[in-house]
N, C-alpha and C positions, 0 to 999 in steps of 0.2 A: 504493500500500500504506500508507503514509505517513498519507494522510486518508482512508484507510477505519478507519486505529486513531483517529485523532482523533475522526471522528467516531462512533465506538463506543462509546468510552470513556462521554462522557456518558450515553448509552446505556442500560453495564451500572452504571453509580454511578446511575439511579436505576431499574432494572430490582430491582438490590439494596434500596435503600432500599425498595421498596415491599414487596420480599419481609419484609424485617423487622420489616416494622408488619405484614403478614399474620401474623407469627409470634404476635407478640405478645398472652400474655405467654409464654414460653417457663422460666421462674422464677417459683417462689414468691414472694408478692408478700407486703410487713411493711405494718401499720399503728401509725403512732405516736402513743399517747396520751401527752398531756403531765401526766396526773393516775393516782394510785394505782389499783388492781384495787376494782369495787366500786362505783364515782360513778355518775353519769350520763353521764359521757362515754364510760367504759370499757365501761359496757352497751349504750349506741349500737352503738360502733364493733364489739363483737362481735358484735348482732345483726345487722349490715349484714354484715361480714367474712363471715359463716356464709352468705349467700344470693349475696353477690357472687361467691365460694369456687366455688359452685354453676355461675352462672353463666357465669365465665370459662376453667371447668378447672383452677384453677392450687390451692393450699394457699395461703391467706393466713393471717398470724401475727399479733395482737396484742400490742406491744410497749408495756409500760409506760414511761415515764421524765418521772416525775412530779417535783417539786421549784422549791422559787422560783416559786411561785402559777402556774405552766405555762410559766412563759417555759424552763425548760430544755430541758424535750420542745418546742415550737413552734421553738424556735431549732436544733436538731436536724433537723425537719422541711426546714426551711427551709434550711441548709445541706448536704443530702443533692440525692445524684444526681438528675435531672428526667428519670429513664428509666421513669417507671410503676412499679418496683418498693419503690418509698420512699412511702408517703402519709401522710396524718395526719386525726383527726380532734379536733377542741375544739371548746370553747363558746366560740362570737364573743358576746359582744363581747370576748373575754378577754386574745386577743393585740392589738387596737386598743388599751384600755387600757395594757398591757405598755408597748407602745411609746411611748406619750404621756406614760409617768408614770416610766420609767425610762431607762438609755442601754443598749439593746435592739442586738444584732446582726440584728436581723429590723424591718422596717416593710408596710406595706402592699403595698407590690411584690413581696413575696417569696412569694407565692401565688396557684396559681389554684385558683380556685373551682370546685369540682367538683357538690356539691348540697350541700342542709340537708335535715334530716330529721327536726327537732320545732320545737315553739315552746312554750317550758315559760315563762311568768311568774314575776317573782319574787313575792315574799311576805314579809308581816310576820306573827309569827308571837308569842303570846305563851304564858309557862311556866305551866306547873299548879298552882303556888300564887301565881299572880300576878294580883292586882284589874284591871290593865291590860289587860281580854282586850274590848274595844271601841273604835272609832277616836274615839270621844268620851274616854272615859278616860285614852287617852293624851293628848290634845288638852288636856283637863283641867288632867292631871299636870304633865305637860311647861310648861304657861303657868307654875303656881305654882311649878315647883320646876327650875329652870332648867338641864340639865344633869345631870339627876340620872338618866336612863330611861338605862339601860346598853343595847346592843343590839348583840347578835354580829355577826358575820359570818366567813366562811373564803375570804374573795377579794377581791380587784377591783370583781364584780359586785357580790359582797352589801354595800361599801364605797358602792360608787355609787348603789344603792338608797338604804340608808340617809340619807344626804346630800340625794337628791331628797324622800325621803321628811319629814326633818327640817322643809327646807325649804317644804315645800307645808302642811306643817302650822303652819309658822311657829316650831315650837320646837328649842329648845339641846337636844343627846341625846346620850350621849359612847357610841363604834361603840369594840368588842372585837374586836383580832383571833384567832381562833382557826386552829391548822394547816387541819386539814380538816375535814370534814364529821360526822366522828364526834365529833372533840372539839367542835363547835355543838354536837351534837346533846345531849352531855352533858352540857354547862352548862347548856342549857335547860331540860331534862328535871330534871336539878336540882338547881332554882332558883336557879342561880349570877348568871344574869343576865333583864332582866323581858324581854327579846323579842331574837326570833333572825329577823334576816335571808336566809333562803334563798327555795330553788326551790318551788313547788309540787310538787315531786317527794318533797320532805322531810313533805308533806300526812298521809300513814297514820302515819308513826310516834308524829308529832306528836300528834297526836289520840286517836290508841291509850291513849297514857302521860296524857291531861290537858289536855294543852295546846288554844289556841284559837286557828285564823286570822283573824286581823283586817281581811284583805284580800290580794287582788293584784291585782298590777299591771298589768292586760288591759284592752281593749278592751270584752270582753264577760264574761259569767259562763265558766266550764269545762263542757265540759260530762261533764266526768269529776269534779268537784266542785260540782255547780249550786248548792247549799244556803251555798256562798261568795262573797261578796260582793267585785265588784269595789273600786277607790278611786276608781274615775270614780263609780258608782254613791251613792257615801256622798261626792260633793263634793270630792275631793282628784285633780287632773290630773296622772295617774301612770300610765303605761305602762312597763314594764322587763322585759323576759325574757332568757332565754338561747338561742340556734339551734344546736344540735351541726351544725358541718360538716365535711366532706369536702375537703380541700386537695393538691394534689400542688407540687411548688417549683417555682416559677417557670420558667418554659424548657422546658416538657412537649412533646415535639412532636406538631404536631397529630393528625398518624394514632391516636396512643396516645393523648391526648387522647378522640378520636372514640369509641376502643373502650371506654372506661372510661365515658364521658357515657352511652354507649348503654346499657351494661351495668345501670348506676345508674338511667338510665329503665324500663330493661326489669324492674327486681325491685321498682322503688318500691309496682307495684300489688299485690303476693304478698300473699295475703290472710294466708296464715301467720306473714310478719313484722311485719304490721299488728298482727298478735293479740299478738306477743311484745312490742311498745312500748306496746299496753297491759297485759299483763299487769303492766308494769315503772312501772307506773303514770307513763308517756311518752308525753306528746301527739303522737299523730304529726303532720305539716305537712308531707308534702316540695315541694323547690323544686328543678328542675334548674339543672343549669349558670350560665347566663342569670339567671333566678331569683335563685339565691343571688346571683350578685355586686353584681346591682342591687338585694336589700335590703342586702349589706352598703355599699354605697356609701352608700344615702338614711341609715342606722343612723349611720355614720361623722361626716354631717354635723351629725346632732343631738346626737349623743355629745361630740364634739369644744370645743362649747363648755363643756358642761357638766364636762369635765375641767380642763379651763383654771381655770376659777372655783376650781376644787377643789382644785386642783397641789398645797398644802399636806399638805391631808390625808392624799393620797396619797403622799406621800415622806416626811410624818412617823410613816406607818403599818409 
């Protein structure tokens, strides 16, 4: 009697376990953005929440907790339960920087990669009364007047860009930081400062109000903006985007893991969520699982020195 409970036991402890990952999810599932209602990240994460929703059966929530350039919400993510019911989504590179340039409760171990699901470029972007609206212009400016091209930014990224961007141009440029994305938008728009570091994503309003893209930072043209010129194009060796992804904390286990990967596979091709990341004028890209971790790892190695060099800037920002 004795070793028949012995060996039963093991038994029903994984008879059970398996029953619980069948459940799964049996709870409303939260998604945490580490930025304001409004961004690109927050539009992500609710166009994917609304199809994944679908998907799964459950009610998933968008939760803001924006603050300190995302390290608040990311470090939240990251110390929350690793039961599937906690996820998060940001723009990498955002919490790699965080980590490298501050003393972070979170590093690279503190998440698995669940997908990406855009690849937006960043962009140099110049104001509506400003002579500066050509990569020559600036190039110009910036040799004789050392220091003098002011140029926003609201993060990390648009910090990092700039810098590269400086750099490859060979000129002094002194970067603004502004909170977020509304106050860039309004310095630029007007004329507080000659050029605003963001996303392609920032492309409509910009141009709406006057303003001129000078370039981004891609590979190739867009081809939701063709008529923009990349910086490989006009001679300057500049690649820089942002990937909104999909993280749950480290420690997921696998079963839930499997059911979340699959899920995320299963709605990447929905043509109707295709249409809503463009409508939101959002490049879609996706990457599963696999995918995303192996660009963010190759991303990680290139970045990394480039923050090093920079460490200054970035703590004196």
């Amino acid at each position: 009697m004795k070793l028949a409970v012995l060996f039963s036991a093991p038994f029903l402890m994984a008879a059970s376990g398996t029953a619980l990952a069948q459940e799964y999810p049996t709870k409303n599932i939260q998604i945490i953005v580490p930025y304001s209602a409004g961004g690109g990240g927050d539009t992500v994460a609710r166009i994917i929440a609304d199809r994944l929703s679908d998907e799964l059966g459950r009610q998933i929530n968008v939760v803001n907790r924006e603050g300190a350039g995302g390290e608040i919400g990311i470090a939240e993510i990251a110390r929350s339960q690793a039961d599937g019911y906690t996820l998060g989504v940001f723009g990498y590179p955002d919490n790699f920087v965080l980590e490298n340039t501050r003393d972070t409760s979170f590093d690279s171990d503190s998440f698995e990669y669940l997908a990406a699901f855009d690849d937006m470029p960043m962009g140099i972007f110049s104001s509506p009364g400003s002579d500066l609206d050509t990569l020559d212009a600036v190039r110009s400016y910036g040799e004789e007047n050392p220091g003098a091209i002011v140029i926003g930014e609201s993060g990390a990224l648009g910090l990092l860009n700039i810098l590269a961007f400086s750099e490859e141009l060979g000129i002094d440029t002194t970067p603004i930081r502004y909170s977020g994305g509304g106050e860039l938008m309004n310095a630029l728009l007007g004329n507080h400062i000659d050029l605003a570091s963001t996303s392609s994503m920032s492309h409509d309003p910009i141009t709406d109000a006057g303003g001129t893209p000078i370039g981004f930072a891609a590979a190739e043209r867009m081809e939701m903006f063709p008529d923009v010129p990349t910086f490989k194009e006009q001679g300057v060796d500049l690649e820089m985007g942002v990937s909104r992804v999909m993280v749950a904390p480290a420690g997921l286990p696998d079963d839930v893991r499997d059911i979340l990967t699959a899920a995320l596979d299963e709605i990447s091709t929905n043509e109707a969520m295709i249409e809503n990341f463009r409508s939101a004028s959002i490049p879609y890209r996706y990457l599963n699982a696999d995918e995303a971790s192996d660009m963010v790892e190759r991303s990680n190695s290139v970045l990394s020195p480039v923050i090093e060099e920079n460490l200054e800037q970035f703590n004196g920002d």
